[in-house]
N, C-alpha and C positions, 0 to 999 in steps of 0.2 A: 504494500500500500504506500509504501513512504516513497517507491520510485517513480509510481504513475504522480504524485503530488509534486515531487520534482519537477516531472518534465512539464504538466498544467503550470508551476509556478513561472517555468522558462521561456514555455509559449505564454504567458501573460508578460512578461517584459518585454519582449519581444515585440508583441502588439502596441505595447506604450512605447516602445522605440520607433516602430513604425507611423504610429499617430504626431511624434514629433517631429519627425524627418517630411512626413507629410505638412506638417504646419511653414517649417523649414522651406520647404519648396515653393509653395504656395508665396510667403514673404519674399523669396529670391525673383520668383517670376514678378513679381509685383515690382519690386525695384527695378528689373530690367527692360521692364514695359513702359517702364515711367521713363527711364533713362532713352527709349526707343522714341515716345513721345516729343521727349523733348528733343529730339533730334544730338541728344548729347553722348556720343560716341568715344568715352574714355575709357581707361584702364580699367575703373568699375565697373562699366557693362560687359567690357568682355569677359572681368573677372566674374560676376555673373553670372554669365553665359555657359561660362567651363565648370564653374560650381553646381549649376543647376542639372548638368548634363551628369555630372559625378552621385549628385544626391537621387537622381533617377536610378542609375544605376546599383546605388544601394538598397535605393529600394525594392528591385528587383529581385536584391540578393537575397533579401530579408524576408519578400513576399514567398520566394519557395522555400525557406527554412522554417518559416511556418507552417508551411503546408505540406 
């Protein structure tokens, strides 16, 4: 019993890691779209841009170790 409780506890962080990486993404896009808006094309958007592609990615990773 204490092993199946383990791994429920692991898959539940895991879920709150992914809800945060999620929230994460959401704020990145959000500044990048603003920075796309404004037609302001600096080293924050692209940095951005490579961060948001990264944070998808993880979340990829996370989506099948859940499942």
């Amino acid at each position: 019993m204490a092993q199946i409780d383990e791994i429920k506890e692991r898959i539940n962080w895991l879920k709150d890691l992914f809800k945060i990486l999620v929230m994460v993404l959401i704020a990145l896009i959000a500044g990048v779209s603003k920075l796309f808006l404004n037609k302001d094309f600096n080293i924050l958007f692209y940095l951005g841009a490579i961060v948001s592609v990264f944070v998808i990615l993880w979340l990829m990773i996370l989506f099948f170790k859940i499942n």
